[in-house]
N, C-alpha and C positions, 0 to 999 in steps of 0.2 A: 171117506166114510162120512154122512151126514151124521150129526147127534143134533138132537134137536133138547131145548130149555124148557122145565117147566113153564115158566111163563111165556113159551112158543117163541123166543129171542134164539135167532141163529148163531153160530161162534162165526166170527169174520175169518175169511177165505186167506191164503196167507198173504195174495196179491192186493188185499185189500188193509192190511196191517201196514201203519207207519213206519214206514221205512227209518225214519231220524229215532223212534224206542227202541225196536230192535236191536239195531246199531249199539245203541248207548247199553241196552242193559248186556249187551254182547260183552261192552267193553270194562262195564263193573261188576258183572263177575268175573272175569276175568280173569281179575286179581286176588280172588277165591278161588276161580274153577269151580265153582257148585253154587247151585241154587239154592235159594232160603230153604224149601222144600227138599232138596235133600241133603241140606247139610242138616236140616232136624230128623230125616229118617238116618241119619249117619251116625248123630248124639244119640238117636232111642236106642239102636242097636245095643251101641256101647253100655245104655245104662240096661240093657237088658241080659248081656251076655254075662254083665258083671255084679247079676241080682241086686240092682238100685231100684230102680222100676219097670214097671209094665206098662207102655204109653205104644200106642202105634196111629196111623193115618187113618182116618174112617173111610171104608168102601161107600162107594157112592153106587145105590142098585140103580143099575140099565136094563131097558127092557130091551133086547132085538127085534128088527124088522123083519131086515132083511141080509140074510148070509148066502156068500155065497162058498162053494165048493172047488176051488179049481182041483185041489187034488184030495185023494179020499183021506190023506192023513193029515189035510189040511184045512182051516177055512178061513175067509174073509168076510167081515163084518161090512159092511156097506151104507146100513143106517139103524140108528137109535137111539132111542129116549130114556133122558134121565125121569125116573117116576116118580121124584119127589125132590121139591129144594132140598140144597144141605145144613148139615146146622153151623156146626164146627169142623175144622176142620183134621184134632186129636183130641182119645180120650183115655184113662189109662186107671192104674192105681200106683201110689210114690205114699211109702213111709204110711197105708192105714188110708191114705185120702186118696179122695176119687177126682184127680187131673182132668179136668175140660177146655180146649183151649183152640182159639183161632187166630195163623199167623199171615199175618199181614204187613203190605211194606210201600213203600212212600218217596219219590223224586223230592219230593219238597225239604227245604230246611228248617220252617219253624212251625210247621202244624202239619196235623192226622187229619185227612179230610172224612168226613161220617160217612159221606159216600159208599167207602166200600163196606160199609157194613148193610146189612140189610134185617129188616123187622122181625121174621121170623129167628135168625142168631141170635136177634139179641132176647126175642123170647125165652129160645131155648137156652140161652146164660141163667136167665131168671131164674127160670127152675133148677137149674141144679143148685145155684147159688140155694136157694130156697129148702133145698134137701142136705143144704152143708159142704157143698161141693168146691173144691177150688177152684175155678176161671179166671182168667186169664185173655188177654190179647199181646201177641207177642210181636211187636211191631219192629221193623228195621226201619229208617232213616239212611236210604241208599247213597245218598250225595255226601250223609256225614259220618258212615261208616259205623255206625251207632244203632244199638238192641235196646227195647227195652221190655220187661213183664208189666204188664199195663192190668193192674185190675180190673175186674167184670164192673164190680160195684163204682169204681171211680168211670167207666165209659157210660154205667146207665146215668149219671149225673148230665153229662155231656149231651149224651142221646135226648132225655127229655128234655131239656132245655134247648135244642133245636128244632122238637117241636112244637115248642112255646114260641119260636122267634128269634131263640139264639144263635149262635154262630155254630158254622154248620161245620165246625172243625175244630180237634183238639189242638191248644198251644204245644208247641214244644217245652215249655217250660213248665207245664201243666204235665206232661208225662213225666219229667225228670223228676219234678216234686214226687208226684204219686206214685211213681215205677220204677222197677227194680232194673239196675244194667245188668246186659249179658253180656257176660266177656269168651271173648275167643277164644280158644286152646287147640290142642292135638287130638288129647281124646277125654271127655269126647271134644267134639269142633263147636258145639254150644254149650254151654257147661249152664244151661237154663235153670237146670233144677237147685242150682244154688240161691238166682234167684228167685226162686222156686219157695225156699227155704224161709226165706225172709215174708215173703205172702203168707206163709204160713205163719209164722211168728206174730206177725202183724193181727193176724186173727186171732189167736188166741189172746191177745188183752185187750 
């Protein structure tokens, strides 16, 4: 199936994906057995089933091209476009506030590179922050086994200042300062909203 990018950028073919990432992020989750992505849909469940919050994945609308039919109770999608960037990638309500948050994750050991964010996210941060909203980047550090709640407000510091000149990457030791750790458990398997709890706290004075 083609899906085609807003910005008319193709997703690479899978014969075209480096072989040596694959590989490796094969072999570090491994040791989870789940993906960042759904070990966070695994933690929402949990805090949904057990009335803590309401947080889920944002759909991303697709438009179709082309479907095909092989059978009448069946169909095959072929090609599609996403019809607009996304922003974040969950939003929710936890305790009265409104949860906005984008998780993101990182090979490197001592900085977040800004790369993977892009202009529009951090717009759309602004304004909710602006409306009172909680955000959030919830960043892993895959080589050091390490979560952190990264405030919205401490990444737009970072973001404008690499468009001034600065460095085009958050330090590690700059998230530890500003960001809350997530710790691992059973259930749920990100226990985020605790530091969750402390962003919160931290707002209020």
């Amino acid at each position: 199936m083609s899906i085609h990018y807003p910005s008319g950028q193709k997703p690479l073919a899978v014969h075209e994906r480096p072989q040596s990432q694959s590989v490796a992020l094969r072999s570090s989750y491994a040791q989870r057995g789940m993906s960042l992505e759904a070990e966070i849909n695994a933690s929402n469940r949990y805090y949904l089933a057990n009335h803590i919050a309401v947080i889920h994945k944002k759909p991303t609308p697709v438009q179709l091209v082309k479907v095909d039919y092989p059978k009448r109770s069946a169909a095959v999608i072929r090609e599609a476009y996403f019809k607009q960037p996304s922003t974040t990638d969950y939003n929710g309500i936890y305790k009265g506030w409104y949860i906005d948050f984008d998780a993101k994750e990182t090979r490197n050991k001592a900085s977040f590179p800004l790369k993977n964010f892009h202009e529009h996210q951090i717009r759309h941060m602004r304004e909710c922050v602006d409306q009172g909203g909680i955000c959030f980047a919830l960043i892993r550090f895959v080589e050091l086994d390490q979560m952190y709640v990264f405030p919205a407000t401490s990444l737009f510091e970072y973001w404008q200042r690499q468009l001034h000149g600065g460095r085009k990457s958050i330090p590690l030791t700059a998230i530890i300062q500003d960001g809350y750790p997530v710790q691992y458990g059973l259930n749920p398997r990100l226990h985020y909203l605790a530091a969750v709890d402390q962003l919160i706290a931290a707002k209020k004075h």
